[in-house]
C-alpha positions as CSV (number, residue, x, y, z in Angstrom):
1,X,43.5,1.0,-53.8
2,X,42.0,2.1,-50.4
3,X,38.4,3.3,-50.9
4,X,39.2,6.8,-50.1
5,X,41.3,7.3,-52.5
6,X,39.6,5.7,-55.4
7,X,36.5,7.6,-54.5
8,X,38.6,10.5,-55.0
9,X,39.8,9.5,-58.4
10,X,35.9,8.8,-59.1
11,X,35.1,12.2,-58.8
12,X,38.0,13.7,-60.6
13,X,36.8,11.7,-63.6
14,X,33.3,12.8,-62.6
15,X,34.5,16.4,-62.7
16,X,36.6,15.9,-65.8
17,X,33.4,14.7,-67.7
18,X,31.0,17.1,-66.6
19,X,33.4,20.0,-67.6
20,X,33.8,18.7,-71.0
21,X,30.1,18.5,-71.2
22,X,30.1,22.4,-69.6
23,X,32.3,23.7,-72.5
24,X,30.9,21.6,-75.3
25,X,27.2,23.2,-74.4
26,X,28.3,26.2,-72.8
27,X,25.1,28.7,-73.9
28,X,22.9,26.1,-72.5
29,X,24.4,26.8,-69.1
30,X,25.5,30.8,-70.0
31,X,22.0,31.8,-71.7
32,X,20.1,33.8,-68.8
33,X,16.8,32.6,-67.8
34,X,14.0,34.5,-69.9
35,X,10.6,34.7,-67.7
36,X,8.9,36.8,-69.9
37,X,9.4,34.9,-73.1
38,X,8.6,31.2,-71.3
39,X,5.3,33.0,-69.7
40,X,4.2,33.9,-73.5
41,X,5.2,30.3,-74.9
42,X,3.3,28.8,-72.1
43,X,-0.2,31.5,-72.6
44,X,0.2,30.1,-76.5
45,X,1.0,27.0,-76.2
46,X,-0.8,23.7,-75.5
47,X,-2.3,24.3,-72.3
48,X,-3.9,27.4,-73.4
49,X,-7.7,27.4,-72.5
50,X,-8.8,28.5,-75.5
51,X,-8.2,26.2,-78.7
52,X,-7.5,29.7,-81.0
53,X,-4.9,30.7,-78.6
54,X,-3.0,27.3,-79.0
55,X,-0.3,28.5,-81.1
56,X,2.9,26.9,-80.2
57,X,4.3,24.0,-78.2
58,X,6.2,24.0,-75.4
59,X,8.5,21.2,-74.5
60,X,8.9,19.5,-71.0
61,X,12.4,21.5,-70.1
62,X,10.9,25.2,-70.6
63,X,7.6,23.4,-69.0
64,X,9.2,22.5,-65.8
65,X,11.4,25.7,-66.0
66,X,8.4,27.9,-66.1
67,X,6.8,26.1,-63.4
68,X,9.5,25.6,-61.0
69,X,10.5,29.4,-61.2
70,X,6.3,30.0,-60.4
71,X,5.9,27.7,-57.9
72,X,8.7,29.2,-55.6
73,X,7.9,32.9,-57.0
74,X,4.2,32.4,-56.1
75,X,3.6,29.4,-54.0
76,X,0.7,28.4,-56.4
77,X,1.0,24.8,-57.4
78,X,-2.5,24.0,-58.3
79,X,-2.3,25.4,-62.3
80,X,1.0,24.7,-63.9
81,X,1.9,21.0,-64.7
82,X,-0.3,19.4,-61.5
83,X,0.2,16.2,-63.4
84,X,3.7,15.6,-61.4
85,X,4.5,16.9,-58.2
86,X,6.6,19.6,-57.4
87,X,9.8,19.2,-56.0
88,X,11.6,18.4,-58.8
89,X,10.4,21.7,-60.7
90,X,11.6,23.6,-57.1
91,X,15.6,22.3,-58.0
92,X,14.8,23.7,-61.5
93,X,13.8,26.6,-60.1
94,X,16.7,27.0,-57.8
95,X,19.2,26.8,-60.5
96,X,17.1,30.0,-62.0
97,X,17.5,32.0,-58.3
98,X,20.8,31.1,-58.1
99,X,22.4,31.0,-61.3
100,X,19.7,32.7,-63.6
101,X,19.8,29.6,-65.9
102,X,17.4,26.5,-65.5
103,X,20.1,24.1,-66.9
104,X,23.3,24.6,-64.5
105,X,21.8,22.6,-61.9
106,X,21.5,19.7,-63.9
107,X,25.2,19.4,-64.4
108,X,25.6,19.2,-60.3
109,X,22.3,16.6,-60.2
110,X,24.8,14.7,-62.8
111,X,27.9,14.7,-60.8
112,X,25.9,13.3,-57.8
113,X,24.2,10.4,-60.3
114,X,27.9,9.6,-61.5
115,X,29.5,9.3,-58.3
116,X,26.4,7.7,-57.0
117,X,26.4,5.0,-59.8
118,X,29.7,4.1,-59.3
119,X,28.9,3.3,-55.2
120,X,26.8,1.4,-56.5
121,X,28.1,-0.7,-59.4
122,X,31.1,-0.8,-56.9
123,X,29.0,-2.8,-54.2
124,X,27.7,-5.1,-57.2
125,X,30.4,-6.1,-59.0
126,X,33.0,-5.8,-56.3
127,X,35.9,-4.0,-58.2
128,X,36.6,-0.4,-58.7
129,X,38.2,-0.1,-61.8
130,X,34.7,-2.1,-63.0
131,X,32.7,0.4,-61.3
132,X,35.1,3.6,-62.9
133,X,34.8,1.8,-66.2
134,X,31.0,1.8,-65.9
135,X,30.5,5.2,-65.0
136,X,32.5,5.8,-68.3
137,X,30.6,4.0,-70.5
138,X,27.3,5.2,-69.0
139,X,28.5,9.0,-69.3
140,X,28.7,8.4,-73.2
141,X,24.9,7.5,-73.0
142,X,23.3,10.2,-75.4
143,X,20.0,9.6,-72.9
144,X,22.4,10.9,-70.1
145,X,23.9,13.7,-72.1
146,X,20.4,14.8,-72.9
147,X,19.7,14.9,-69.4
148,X,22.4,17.2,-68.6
149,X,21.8,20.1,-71.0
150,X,18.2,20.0,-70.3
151,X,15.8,20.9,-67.4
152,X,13.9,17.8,-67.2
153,X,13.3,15.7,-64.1
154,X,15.1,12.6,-64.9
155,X,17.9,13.2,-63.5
156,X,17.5,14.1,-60.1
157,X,14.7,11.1,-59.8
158,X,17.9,8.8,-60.5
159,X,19.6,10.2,-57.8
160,X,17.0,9.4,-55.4
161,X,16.7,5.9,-57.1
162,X,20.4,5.2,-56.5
163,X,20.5,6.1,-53.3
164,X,17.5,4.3,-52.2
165,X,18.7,0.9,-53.7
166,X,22.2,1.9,-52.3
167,X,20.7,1.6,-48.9
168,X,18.6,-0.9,-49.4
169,X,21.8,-3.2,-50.3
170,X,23.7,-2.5,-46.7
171,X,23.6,-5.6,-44.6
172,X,24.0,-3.7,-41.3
173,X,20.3,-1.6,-41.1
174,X,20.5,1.3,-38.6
175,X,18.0,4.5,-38.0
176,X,20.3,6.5,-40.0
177,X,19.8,4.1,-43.3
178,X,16.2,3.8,-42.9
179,X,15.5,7.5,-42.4
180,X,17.7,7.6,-46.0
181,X,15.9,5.2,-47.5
182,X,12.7,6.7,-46.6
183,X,14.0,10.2,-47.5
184,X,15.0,9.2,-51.2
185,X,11.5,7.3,-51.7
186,X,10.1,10.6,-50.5
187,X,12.1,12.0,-52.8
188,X,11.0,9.7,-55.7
189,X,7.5,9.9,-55.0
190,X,8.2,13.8,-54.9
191,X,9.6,14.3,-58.1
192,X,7.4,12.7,-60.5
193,X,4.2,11.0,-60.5
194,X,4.5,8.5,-57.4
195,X,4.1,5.4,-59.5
196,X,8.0,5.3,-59.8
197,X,8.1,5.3,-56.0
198,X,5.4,2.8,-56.0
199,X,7.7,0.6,-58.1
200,X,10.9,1.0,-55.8
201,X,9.2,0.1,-52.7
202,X,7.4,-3.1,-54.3
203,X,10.8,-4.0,-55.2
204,X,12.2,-3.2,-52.0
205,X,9.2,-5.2,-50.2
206,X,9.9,-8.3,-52.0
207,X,13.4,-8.2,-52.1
208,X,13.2,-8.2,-48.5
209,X,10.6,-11.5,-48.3
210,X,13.0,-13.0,-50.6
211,X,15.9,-12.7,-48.6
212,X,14.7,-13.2,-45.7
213,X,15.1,-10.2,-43.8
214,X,14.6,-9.5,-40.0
215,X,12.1,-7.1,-38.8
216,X,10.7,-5.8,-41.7
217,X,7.6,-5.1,-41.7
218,X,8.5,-2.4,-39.0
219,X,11.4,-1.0,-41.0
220,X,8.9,-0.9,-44.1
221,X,6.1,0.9,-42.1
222,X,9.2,3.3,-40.9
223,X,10.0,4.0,-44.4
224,X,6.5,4.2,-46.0
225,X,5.7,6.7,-43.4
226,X,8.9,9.1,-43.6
227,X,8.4,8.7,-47.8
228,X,4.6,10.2,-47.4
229,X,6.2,12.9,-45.3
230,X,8.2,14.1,-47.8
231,X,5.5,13.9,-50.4
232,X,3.0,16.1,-48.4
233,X,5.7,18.6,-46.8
234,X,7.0,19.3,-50.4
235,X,3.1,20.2,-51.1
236,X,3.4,22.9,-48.0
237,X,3.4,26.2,-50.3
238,X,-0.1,24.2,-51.4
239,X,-1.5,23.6,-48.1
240,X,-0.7,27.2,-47.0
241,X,-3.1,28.7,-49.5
242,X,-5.3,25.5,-49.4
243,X,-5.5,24.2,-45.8
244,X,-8.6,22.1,-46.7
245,X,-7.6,18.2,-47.3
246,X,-10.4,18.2,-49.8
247,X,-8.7,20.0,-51.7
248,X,-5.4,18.3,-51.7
249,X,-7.3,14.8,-52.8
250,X,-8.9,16.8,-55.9
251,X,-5.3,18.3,-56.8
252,X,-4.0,14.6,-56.9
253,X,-7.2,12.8,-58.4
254,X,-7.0,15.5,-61.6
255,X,-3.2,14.9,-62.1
256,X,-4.1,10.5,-61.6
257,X,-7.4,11.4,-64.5
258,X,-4.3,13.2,-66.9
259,X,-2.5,10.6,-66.3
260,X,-4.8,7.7,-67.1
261,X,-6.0,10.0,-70.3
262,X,-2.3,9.5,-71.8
263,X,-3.1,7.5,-75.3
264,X,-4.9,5.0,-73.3
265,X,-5.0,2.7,-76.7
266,X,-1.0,3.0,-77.2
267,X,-0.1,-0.4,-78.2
268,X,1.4,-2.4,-75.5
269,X,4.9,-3.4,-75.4
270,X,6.6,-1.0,-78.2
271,X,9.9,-0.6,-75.5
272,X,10.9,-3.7,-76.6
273,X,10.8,-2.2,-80.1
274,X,12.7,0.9,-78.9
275,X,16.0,-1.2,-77.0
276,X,16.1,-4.1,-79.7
277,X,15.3,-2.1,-83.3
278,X,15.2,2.0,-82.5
279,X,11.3,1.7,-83.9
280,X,9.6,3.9,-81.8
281,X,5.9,4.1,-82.8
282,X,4.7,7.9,-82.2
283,X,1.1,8.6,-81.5
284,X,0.6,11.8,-83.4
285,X,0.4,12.5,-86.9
286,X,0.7,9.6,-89.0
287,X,1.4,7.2,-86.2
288,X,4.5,5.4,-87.8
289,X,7.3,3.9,-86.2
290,X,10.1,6.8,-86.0
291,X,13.7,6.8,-84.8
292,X,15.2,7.9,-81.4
293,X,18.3,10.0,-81.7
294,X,19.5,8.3,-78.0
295,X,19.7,4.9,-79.1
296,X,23.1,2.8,-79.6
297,X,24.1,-0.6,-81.1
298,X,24.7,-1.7,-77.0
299,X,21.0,-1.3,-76.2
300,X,20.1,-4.9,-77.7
301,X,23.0,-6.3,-75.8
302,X,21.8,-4.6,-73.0
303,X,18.5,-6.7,-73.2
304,X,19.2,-9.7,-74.4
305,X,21.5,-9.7,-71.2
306,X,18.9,-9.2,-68.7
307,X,16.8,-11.8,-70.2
308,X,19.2,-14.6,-69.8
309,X,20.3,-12.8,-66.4
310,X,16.9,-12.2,-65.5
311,X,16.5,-16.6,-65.6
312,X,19.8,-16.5,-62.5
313,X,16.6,-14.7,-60.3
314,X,18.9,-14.7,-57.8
315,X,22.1,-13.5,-58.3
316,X,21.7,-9.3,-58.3
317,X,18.3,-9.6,-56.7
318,X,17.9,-6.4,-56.4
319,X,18.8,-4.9,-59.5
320,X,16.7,-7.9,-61.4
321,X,13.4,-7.1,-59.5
322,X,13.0,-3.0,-60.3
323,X,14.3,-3.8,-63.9
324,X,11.9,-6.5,-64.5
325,X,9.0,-4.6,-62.6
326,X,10.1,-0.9,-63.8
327,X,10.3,-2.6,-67.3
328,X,7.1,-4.4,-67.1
329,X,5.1,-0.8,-66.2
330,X,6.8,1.3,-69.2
331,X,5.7,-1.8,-71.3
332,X,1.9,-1.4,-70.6
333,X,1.6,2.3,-71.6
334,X,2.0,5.5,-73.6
335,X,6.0,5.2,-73.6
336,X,9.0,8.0,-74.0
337,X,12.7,7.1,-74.8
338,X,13.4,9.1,-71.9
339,X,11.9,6.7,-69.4
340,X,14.4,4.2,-70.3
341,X,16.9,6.2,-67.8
342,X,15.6,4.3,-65.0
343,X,16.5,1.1,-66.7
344,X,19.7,1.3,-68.5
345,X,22.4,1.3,-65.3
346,X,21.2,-1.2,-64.2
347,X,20.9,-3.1,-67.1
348,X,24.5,-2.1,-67.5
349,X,25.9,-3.3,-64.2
350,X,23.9,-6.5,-65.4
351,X,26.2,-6.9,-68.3
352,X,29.7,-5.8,-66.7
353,X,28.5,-8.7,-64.1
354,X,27.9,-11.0,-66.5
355,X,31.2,-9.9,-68.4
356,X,33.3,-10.2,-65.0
357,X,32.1,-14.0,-64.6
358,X,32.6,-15.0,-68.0
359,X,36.2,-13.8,-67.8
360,X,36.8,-14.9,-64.4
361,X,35.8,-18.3,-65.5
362,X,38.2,-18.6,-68.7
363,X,41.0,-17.3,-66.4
364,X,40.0,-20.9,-63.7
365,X,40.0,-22.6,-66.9
């Protein structure tokens, strides 16, 4: 099958599983956007100032709904939700402008992660009814479907992700991959709190010293210095009103101090308890291990797989460093099910791989 045309199949599948998802969830995508009623949930909520007017809580998606449709209605990004930067919560509020629903957005960010995870799993396993398979599999993913109905950021930050490590797998390096890759770290960095951009381009650097590329501390410089490009110009609403760099650094040193405030004495390592058991230990109320509504029997098998992958350092470099150093960070603080969306691809192109040399072995033999 010529690559052309299987990347056409891909996104008819692509297309076919969104639309299911469309008509299964249809008010989430139908139900018009509500400013007034997210503006009084947010002035009661939480983040009220005063403790009496703290009546309700507000979840992430109306969170990032309400402040994407401020932010590009106002231009002020210095008082909603400075704890992660803003371009993610400018899609969100796209979607609003254009299709007066925070949600419909997410199903196009999830037809790009699709197609994108199938390039991907494509170049790793080197088969594209593997690759088509995977994409299938992962579109079951609860954690995905979430994503989907939702306005939450995950999504789009996976995008970025994939595209990044799809460039960084090209043998042939030209300006035009470069400028991609430091686009989608940009991107990353953009998105959410940078540390997830911080972890892609460690992995990046050393995957680079490890095999031995050519010129690249120059490429790396290039890339570092597009990626904090992107970062400030997606701050340029900010810098308008605020021109002062002072300013800027005390914007980004109170979102690091909320950061750092998150349950600082969350006991360390409780993903493991989340992939292998579902015993996620919550930090409010009575602080008792709880289940997650996104887990499936195939998340232990997922781990398990790395780890005995994860011994073959080698083989998937790539995909072994920013799962074992993207693991290791959600391991050592206040964790979410949710942050397990950066893992699990990869972990399952881990496991088709696996799956593909077992099989191809018992056929030799």
């Amino acid at each position: 099958m010529k690559t052309k045309q299987s990347n056409f199949i891909a996104i008819l599948i692509i297309f076919f599983l969104l639309t299911i998802s469309f008509l299964n969830h249809k008010s989430q995508y139908l139900t018009k956007f509500n400013f007034q009623k997210l503006e009084k949930l947010y002035n009661h909520s939480q983040f009220a100032p005063k403790p009496e007017e703290r009546i309700f809580i507000i979840q992430d998606e109306d969170l990032y709904a309400y402040a994407g449709f401020q932010y590009l209605k106002t231009g002020k990004l210095d008082s909603i939700n400075i704890e992660h930067p803003p371009l993610g919560k400018y899609f969100i509020g796209l979607s609003i402008l254009v299709f007066n629903n925070q949600n419909v957005g997410q199903i196009i960010w999830g037809g790009l992660f699709l197609f994108l995870l199938y390039l991907f799993a494509k170049k790793v396993l080197k088969s594209k009814s593997l690759a088509l398979l995977l994409v299938l599999f992962f579109s079951q993913e609860l954690l995905f479907k979430d994503q989907l109905i939702y306005s939450l950021l995950d999504l789009p930050l996976g995008v970025f992700l994939l595209l990044f490590f799809l460039k960084s797998l090209e043998k042939k390096v030209s300006p035009k991959t470069i400028f991609i890759q430091g686009l989608s770290l940009g991107a990353i960095a953009s998105i959410k709190y940078p540390t997830t951009a911080l972890i892609a381009f460690v992995t990046l650097v050393v995957y680079y010293l490890l095999t031995k590329k050519e010129k690249i501390f120059n490429r790396l410089i290039i890339i570092g210095f597009i990626a904090l490009g992107v970062f400030l110009i997606s701050y340029l609403p900010f810098f308008i009103k605020n021109p002062s760099f002072i300013s800027f650094y005390n914007l980004q040193f109170k979102a690091l101090k909320i950061h750092l405030s998150h349950v600082p004495e969350y006991p360390k390592g409780q993903v493991f308890n989340v992939l292998l058991l579902n015993r996620w230990l919550s930090w409010w109320g009575d602080k008792n291990y709880i289940k997650t509504g996104f887990w499936n029997f195939i998340w232990p098998i997922l781990t398990i797989n790395f780890f005995i992958t994860f011994l073959k350092f080698k083989k998937n470099l790539l995909i072994n460093l920013w799962s074992f150093f993207y693991l290791s960070f959600i391991s050592i603080r206040l964790f979410f099910p949710r942050y397990l969306f950066l893992l699990l691809p990869f972990f399952y192109i881990q496991l088709f791989f696996n799956i593909k040399v077992f099989v191809s072995k018992k056929v030799v033999v």
